[in-house]
C-alpha positions in Angstrom: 23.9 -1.7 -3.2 24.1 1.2 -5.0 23.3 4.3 -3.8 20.1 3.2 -1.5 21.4 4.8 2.3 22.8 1.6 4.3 21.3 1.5 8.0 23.3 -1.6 9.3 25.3 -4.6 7.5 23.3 -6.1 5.2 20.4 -3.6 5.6 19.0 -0.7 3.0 16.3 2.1 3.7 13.4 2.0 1.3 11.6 5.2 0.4 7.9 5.0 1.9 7.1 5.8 -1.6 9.6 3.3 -3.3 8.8 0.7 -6.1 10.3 -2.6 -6.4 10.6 -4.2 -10.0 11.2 -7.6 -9.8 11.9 -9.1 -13.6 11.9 -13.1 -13.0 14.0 -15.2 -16.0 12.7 -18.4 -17.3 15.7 -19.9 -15.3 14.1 -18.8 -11.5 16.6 -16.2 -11.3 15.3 -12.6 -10.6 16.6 -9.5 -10.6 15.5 -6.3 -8.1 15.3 -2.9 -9.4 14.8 -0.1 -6.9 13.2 3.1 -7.1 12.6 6.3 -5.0 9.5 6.7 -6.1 7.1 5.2 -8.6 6.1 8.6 -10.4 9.5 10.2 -10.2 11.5 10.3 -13.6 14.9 9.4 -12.7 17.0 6.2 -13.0 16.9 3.3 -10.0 18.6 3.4 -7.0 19.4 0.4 -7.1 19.7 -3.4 -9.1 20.5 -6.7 -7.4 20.4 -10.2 -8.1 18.3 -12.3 -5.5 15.1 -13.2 -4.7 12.7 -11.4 -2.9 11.3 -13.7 -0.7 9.1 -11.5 1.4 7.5 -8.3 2.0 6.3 -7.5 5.7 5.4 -3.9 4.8 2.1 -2.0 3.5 2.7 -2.1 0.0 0.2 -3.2 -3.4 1.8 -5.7 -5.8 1.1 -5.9 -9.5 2.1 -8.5 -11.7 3.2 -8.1 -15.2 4.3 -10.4 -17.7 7.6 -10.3 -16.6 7.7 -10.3 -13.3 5.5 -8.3 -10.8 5.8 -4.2 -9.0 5.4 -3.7 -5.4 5.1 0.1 -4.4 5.7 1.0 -0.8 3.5 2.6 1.0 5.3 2.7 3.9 9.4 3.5 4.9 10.7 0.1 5.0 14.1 -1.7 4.8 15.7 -4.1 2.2 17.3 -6.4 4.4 19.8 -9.1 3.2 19.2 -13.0 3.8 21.5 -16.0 2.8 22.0 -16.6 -0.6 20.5 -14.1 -2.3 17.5 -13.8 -0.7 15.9 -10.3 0.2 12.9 -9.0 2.4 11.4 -6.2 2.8 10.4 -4.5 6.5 9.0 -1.7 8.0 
């Protein structure tokens, strides 16, 4: 995963200022792009194929045309579900 700090198997810590890019294909694939933080300058911490299926954090969510951004606004964790699937807690 990276270099996002693992807290368990299968578990990553999300910045409480973090942003999630989520780029969806035409095919229902997506792929995850994490950052620190939404205003810093400096490249992701992350990129994974999967789908985010959930976020059960305080965060706003704008789409775009390719996809949608959810900033955190709270520390949360990434955590890993079958088959690709991701979702986000605090």
């Amino acid at each position: 995963m990276n270099k996002l700090p693992q807290v368990a198997e299968g578990e990553w810590q999300l910045d409480r200022h973090a942003r999630i890019v989520v780029y969806e294909a035409e095919s229902g694939n997506e792929l995850l792009t994490v950052y620190d933080c939404a205003a810093a300058q400096k490249p992701p911490s992350a990129q994974v194929r999967g789908h985010l299926v959930r976020i059960d954090a305080d965060h706003d969510l704008r789409r775009t045309p390719t996809g949608y951004l959810v900033d955190m606004r709270e520390r949360a964790v990434l955590e890993a579900q079958a088959a690709s699937h991701y979702v986000v807690r605090a």
